[in-house]
N, C-alpha and C positions, 0 to 999 in steps of 0.2 A: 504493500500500500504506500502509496507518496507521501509524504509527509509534507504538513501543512508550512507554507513560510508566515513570515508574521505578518505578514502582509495579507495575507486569507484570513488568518484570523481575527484578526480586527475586521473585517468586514462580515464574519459569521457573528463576531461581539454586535455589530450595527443593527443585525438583522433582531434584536431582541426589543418586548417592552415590558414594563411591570406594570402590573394590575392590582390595586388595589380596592379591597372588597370592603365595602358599607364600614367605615371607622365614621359612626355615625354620634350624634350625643347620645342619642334615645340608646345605644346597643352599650354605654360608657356607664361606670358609677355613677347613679344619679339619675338615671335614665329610666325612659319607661320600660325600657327592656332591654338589663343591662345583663350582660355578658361577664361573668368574674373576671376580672383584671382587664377588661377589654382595652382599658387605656394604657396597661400594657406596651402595646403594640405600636405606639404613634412614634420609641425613639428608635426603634430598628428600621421601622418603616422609612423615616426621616432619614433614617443612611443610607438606606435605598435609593430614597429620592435624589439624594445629592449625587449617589454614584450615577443612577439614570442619565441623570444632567449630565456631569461629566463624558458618558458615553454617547453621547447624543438616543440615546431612548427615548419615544416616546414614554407618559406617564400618562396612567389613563387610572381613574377612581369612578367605582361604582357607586350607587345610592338605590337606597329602597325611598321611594316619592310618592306616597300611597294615599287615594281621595282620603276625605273623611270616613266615608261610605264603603265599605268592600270584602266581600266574603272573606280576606285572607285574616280578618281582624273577628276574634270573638262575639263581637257584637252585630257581624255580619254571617256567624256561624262556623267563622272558621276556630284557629287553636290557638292564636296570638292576642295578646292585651294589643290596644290600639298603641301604633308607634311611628315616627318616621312618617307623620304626617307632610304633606307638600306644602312648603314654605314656612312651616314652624322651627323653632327653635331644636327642639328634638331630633328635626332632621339633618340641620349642618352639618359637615364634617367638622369632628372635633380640630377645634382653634388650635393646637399646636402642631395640626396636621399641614407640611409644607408641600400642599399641593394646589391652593387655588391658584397662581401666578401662571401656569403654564401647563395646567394636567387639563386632560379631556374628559368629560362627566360625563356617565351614563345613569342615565336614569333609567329604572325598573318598578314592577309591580304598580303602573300606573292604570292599570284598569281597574274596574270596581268587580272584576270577576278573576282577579289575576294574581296569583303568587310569586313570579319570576323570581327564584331564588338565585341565580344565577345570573352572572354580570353580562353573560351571553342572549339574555332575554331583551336586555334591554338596549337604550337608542342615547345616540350622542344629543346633542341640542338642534339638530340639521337632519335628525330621522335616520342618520345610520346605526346599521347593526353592530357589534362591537366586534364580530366576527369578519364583515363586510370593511372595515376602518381596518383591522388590522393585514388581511387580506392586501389591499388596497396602499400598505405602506409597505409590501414586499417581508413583513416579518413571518418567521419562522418560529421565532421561542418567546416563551413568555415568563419572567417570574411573578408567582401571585403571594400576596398575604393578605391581612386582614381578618374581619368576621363574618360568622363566625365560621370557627373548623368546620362543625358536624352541619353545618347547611349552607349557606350561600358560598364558603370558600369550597368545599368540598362539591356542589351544583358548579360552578366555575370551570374548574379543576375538571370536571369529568367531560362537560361539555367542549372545553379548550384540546382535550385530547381526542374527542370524540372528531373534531375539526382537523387534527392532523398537526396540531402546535406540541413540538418539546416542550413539555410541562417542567416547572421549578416552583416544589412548594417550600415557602420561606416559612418553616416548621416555630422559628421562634421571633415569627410577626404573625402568628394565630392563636388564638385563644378560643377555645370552645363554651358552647353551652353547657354542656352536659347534663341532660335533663336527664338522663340515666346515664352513670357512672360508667367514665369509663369511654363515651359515645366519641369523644373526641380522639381519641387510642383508635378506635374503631375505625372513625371515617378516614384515618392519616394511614389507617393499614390497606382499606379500599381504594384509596388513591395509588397508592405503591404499588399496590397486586393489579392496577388497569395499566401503568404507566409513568406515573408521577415519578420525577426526581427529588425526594426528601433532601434537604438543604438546610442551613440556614444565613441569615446575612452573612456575621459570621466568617463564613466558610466563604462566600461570593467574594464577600471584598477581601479576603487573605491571597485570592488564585490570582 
């Protein structure tokens, strides 16, 4: 096999973006549906961010933007406390998070029938897909983190592989629910038995 010069691989580095899933208030301490240690996740991510930059990566963050109204919410019949309403408080990305300036937002779960757990469900501010956006910048690989593990990173994550992306999951920028013990163990070993590259910052920014 030929071995790569450095020169290819800086151009395979090019070909990457990182995803970051719902680091939302409502999913933070404090929140209406908070994640243990969810806020955790905002200084590894933030290293992320700055290597991104560094690399010229795209940086792209998800959001759950959900009516008032909508089966995905208790009170519409589904299994979640109402959260991550569109345009409240609860929904912003947590303020120490360094991505407004230059990240691409996707919004998800905006129909009033619709749980889009996954950052692949939903649409930039211009109506693309996240799959269609990334397609469309020639990328091949993706690192993801955020929240939580056992659902929307883990929904992501399977979908992104499912699309034919080198998956990178950044294992200690996730933090799970675990609404049964343990669920987050679970979903990081599901991801790994499809695919996924277990990782963490960490380890990215040492290679």
């Amino acid at each position: 096999m030929k071995k790569k010069t450095k020169k290819e691989k800086r151009v395979d580095l090019a070909k990457s973006a990182l995803i970051i899933v719902d680091v939302q208030n409502d999913f933070c301490p404090g929140g209406a549906l908070p994640v243990p240690d969810g806020d955790k996740v905002v200084e590894p991510l933030n290293k992320m961010i700055a290597h991104a930059r560094k690399m010229g990566w795209p940086i792209i963050a998800s959001r759950d933007w959900h009516p008032k109204q909508t089966t995905h919410f208790v009170t519409g019949g589904g299994i979640w406390p109402v959260h991550c309403v569109a345009g409240t408080k609860g929904a912003e990305f947590h303020s120490e998070l360094d991505i407004i300036a230059d990240g691409v937002i996707i919004s998800k779960g905006m129909g009033s029938a619709e749980n889009a757990y996954s950052a692949f469900e939903g649409k930039t501010a211009v109506n693309l897909s996240l799959g269609y956006f990334l397609t469309k910048m020639e990328l091949d690989k993706v690192f993801i983190g955020g929240l939580a593990t056992d659902y929307c990173v883990k929904a992501t994550v399977l979908d992104a592989l499912k699309l034919g992306f080198k998956v990178y999951l950044l294992k200690d920028a996730c933090r799970a629910v675990n609404i049964k013990p343990n669920d987050g163990k679970k979903a990081i070993a599901e991801m790994k038995k499809i695919g996924a590259i277990i990782t963490t910052v960490k380890e990215v920014l040492g290679r």
